[in-house]
GUMAR-823084 format. One record per residue (C-alpha): residue in one letter; z negated, y negated, x. Coordinates in pm, 1 decimal. Last residue first. Example, Ala and Ser with C-alpha at 12.3 -4.5 7.8 and 13.67 -1.06 7.14 Angstrom:
2
r: S	w: -714.0	v: 106.0	u: 1367.0
r: A	w: -780.0	v: 450.0	u: 1230.0
This chain:
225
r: X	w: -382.2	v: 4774.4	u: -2964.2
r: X	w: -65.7	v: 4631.4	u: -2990.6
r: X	w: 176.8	v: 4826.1	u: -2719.8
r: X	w: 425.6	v: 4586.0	u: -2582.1
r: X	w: 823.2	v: 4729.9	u: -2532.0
r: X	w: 968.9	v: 4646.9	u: -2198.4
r: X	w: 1292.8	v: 4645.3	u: -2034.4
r: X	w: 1325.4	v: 4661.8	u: -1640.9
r: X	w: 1528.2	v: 4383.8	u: -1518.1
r: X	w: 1800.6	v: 4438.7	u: -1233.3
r: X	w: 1967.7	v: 4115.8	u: -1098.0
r: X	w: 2225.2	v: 4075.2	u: -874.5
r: X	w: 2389.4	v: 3759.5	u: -733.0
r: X	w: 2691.2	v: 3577.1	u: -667.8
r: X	w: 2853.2	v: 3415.2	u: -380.5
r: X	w: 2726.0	v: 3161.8	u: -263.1
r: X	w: 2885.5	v: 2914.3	u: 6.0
r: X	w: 3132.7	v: 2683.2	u: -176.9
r: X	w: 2741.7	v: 2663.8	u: -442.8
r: X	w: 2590.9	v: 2533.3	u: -75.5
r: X	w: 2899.6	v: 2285.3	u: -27.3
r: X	w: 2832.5	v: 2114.1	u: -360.6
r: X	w: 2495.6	v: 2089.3	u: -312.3
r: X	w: 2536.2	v: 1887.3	u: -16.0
r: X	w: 2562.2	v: 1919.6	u: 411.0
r: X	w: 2326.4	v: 1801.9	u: 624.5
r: X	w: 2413.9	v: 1952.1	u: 1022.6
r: X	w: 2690.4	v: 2137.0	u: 1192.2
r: X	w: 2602.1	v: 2379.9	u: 1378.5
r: X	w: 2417.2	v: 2583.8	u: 1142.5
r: X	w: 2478.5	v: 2448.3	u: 798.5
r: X	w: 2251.4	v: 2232.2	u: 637.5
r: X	w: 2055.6	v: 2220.9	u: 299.4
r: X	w: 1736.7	v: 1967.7	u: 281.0
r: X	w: 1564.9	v: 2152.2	u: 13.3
r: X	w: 1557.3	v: 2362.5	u: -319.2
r: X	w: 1748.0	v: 2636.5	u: -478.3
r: X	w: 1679.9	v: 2766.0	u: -809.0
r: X	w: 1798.9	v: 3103.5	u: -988.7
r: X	w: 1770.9	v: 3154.9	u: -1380.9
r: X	w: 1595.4	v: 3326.4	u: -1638.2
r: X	w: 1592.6	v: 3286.5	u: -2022.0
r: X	w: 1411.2	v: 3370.0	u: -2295.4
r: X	w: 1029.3	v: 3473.5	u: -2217.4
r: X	w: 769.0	v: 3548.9	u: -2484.5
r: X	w: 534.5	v: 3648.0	u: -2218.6
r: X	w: 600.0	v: 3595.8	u: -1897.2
r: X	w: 829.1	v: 3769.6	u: -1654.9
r: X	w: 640.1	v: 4057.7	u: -1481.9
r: X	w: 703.4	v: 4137.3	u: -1112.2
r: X	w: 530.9	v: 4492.6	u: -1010.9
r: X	w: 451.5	v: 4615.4	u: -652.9
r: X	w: 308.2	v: 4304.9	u: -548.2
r: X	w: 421.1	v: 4175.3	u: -183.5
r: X	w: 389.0	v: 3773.3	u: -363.1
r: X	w: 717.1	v: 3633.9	u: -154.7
r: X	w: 864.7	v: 3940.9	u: -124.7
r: X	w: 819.3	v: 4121.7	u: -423.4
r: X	w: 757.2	v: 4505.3	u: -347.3
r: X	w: 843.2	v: 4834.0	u: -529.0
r: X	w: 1205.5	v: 4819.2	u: -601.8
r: X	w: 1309.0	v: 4486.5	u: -370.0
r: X	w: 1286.8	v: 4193.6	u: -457.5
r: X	w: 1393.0	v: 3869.3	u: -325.5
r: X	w: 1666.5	v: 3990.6	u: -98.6
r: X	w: 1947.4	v: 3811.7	u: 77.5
r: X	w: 2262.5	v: 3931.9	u: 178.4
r: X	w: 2520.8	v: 3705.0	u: 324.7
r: X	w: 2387.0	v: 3876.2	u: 679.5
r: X	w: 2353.8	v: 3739.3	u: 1019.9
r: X	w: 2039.8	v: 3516.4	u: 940.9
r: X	w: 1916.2	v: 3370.1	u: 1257.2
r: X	w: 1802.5	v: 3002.1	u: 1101.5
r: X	w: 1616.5	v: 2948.5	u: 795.8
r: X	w: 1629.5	v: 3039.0	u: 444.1
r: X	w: 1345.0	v: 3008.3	u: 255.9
r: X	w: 1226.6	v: 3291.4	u: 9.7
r: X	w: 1186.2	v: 3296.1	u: -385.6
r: X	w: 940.4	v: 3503.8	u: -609.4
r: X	w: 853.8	v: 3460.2	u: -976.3
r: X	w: 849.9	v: 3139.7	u: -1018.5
r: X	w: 754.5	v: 2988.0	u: -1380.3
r: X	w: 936.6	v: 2793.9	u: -1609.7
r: X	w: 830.6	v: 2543.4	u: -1854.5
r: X	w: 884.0	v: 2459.9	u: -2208.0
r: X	w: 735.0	v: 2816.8	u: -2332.5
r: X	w: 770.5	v: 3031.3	u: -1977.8
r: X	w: 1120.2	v: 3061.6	u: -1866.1
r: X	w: 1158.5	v: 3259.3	u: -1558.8
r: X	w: 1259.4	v: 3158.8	u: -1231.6
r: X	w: 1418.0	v: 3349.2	u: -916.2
r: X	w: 1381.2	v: 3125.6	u: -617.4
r: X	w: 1620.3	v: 2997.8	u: -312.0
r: X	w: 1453.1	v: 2758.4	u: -63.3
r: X	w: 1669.4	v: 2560.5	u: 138.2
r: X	w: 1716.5	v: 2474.9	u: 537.6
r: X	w: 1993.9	v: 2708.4	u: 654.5
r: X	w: 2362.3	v: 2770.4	u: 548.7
r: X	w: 2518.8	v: 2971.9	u: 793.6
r: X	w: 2456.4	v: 3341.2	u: 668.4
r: X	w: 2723.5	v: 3217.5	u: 372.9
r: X	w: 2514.5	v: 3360.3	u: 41.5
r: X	w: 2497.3	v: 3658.1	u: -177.0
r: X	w: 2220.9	v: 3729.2	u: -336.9
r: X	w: 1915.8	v: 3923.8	u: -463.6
r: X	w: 1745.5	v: 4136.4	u: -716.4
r: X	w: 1566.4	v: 4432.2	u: -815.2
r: X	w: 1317.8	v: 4606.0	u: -1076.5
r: X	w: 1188.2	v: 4231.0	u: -1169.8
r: X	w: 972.0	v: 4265.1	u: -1482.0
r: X	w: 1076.3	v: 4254.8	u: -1840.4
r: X	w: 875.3	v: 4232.6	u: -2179.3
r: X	w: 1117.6	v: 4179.2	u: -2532.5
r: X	w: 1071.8	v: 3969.5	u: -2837.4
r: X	w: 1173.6	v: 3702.6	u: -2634.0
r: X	w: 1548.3	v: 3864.1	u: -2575.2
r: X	w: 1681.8	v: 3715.5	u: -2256.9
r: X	w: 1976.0	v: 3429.7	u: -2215.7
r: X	w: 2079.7	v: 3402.7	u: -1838.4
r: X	w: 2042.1	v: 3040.1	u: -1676.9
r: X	w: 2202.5	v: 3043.6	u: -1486.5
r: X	w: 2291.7	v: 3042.2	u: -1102.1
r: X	w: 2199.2	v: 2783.0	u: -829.4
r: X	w: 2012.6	v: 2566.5	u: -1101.2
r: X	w: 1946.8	v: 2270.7	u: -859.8
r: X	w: 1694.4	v: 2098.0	u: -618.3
r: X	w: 1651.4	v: 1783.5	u: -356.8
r: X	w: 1720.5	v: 1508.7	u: -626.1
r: X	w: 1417.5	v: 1333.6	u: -559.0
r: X	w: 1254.2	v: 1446.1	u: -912.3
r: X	w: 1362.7	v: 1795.2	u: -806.9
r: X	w: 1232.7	v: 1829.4	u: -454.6
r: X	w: 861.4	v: 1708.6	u: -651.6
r: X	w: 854.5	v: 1984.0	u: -935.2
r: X	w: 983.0	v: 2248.7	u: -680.9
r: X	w: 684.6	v: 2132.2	u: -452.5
r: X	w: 450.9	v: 2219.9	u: -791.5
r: X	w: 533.5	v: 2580.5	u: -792.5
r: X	w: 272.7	v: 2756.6	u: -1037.9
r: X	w: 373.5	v: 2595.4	u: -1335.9
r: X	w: 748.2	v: 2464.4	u: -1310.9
r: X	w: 865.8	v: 2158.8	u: -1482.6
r: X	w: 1182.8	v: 2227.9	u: -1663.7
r: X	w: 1539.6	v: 2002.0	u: -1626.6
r: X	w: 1636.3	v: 2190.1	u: -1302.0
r: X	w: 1897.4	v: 1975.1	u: -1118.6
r: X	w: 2264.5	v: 2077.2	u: -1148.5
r: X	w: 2480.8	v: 2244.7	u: -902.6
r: X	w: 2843.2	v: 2333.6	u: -1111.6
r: X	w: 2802.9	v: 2763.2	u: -1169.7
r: X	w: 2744.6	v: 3062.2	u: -992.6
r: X	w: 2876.1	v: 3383.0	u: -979.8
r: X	w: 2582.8	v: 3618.7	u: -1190.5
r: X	w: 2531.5	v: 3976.1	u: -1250.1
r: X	w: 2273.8	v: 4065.0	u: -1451.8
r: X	w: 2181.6	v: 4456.2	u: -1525.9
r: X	w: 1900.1	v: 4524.3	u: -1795.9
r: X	w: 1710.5	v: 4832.4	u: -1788.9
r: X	w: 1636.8	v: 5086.3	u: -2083.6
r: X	w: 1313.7	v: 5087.4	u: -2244.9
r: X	w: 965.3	v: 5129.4	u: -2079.2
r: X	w: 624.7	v: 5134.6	u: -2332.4
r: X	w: 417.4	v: 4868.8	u: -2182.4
r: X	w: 63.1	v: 4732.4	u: -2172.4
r: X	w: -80.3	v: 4419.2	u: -2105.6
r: X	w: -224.2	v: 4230.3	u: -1832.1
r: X	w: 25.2	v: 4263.2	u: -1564.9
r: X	w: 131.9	v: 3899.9	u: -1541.8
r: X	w: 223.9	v: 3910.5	u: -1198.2
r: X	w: 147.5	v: 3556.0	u: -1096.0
r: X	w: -227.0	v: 3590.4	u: -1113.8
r: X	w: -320.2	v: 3179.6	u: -1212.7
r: X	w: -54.6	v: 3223.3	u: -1504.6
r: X	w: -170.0	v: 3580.4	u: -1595.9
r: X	w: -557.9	v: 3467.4	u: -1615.9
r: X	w: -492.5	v: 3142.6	u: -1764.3
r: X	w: -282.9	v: 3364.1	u: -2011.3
r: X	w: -505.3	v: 3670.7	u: -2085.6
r: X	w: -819.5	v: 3437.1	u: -2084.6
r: X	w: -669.3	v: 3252.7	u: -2366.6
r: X	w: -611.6	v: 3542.8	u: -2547.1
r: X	w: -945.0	v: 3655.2	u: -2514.4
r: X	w: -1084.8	v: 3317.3	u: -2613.7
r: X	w: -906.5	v: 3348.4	u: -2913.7
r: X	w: -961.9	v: 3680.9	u: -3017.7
r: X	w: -1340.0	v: 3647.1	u: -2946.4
r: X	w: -1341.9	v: 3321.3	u: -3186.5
r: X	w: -1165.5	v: 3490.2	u: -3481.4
r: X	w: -1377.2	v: 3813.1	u: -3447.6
r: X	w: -1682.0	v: 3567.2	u: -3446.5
r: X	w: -1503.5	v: 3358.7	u: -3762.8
r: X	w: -1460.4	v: 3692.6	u: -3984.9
r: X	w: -1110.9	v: 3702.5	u: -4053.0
r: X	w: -894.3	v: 3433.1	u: -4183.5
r: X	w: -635.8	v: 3483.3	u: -4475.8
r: X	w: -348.9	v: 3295.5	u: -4373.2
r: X	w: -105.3	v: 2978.6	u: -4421.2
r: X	w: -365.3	v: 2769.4	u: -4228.1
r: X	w: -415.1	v: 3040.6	u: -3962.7
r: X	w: -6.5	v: 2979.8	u: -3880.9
r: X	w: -107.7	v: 2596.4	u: -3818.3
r: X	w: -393.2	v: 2651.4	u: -3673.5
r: X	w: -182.8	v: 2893.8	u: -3381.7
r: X	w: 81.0	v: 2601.4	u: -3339.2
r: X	w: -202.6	v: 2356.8	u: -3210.2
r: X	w: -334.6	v: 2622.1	u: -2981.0
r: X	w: -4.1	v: 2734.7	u: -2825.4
r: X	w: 22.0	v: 2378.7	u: -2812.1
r: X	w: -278.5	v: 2298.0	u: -2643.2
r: X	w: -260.2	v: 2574.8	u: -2386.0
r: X	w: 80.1	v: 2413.1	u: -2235.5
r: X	w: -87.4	v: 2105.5	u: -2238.8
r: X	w: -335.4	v: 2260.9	u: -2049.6
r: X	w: -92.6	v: 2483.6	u: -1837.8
r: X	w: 90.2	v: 2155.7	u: -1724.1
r: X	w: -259.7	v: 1992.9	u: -1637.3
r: X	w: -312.2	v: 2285.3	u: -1448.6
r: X	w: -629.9	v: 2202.3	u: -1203.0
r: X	w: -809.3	v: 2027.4	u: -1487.0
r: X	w: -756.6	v: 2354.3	u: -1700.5
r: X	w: -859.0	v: 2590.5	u: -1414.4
r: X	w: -1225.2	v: 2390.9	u: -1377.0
r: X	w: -1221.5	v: 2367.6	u: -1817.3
r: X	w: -1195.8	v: 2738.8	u: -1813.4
r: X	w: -1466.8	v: 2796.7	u: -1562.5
């Protein structure tokens, strides 16, 4: 089963392989435990992120809450994502044709922290039509999407949600985990951008159009067991 998910996530493999790679070399410098304890807490760790990758939510741990963590953000110069992203392959392929950019970020987080997605959303002109906008979090040397909508025609508002406190709009789960270990988070937007009436327009005119967003994390401290 693990090698079927593995050959279906190449980027998750080689992900995998590094995590595994760096984990010998910390056992080197140890004391090793009892080699069926070793193997159990390997393969349950690797079923924890296969498991939390393939889920989307990664709600497999367990959380004392901190404080939150308000972002506010106003845009910067379009620029094409430089990260692959795991579970959104079509933002992988609108980027090597220079078809997506960083929209906003990306925002430094503390790794040694947990977060999910309390709230967030944006402000952009209700003409502009034709893109994708996502919220992405860093995950190791790749990021990972953690909800995004497409904007299409018959919006009358600047407002846009992505989350909302209880429900994720693209996945409709209650709770939206960033990954483990995660540093930085940022907002994509992908597509063939137009404005309504008058056709293709560029990047450049889509970051003229936004105007900022929100973003409310919920702080996390992980329980070891």
């Amino acid at each position: 089963e693990e090698g079927r998910i593995l050959k279906a996530q190449p980027l998750l493999k080689a992900f995998k392989e590094q995590t595994e790679e760096n984990r010998n070399k910390v056992n080197a410098n140890t004391t090793s435990g009892p080699s069926s304890l070793t193997g159990k807490s390997k393969d349950h760790n690797d079923f924890k992120l296969i498991t939390s990758v393939l889920e989307g939510n990664f709600a497999n741990c367990k959380y004392r809450a901190l404080d939150q963590k308000e972002i506010d953000g106003e845009g910067m110069p379009p620029m094409p994502p430089e990260r692959l992203c795991l579970n959104n392959k079509r933002l992988n392929i609108w980027a090597n044709e220079n078809k997506a950019v960083i929209l906003d970020g990306p925002f430094e987080l503390d790794p040694s922290r947990r977060y999910s997605v309390d709230s967030t959303g944006l402000k952009i002109a209700a003409r502009i039509k034709g893109i994708s906008v996502g919220l992405f979090a860093y995950f190791g040397p790749y990021v990972v999407q953690i909800s995004a909508l497409f904007l299409g025609c018959g919006r009358e508002k600047e407002e846009v949600s992505l989350i909302k406190r209880g429900v994720n709009f693209l996945t409709m789960e209650s709770i939206s985990m960033l990954p483990p270990k995660c540093n930085g988070i940022m907002l994509v937007a992908w597509g063939e951008p137009e404005r309504q009436y008058e056709g293709r327009v560029t990047w450049a005119d889509v970051k003229e159009s936004y105007r900022g967003k929100k973003l409310v994390l919920n702080q996390y401290e992980e329980l070891v067991e």
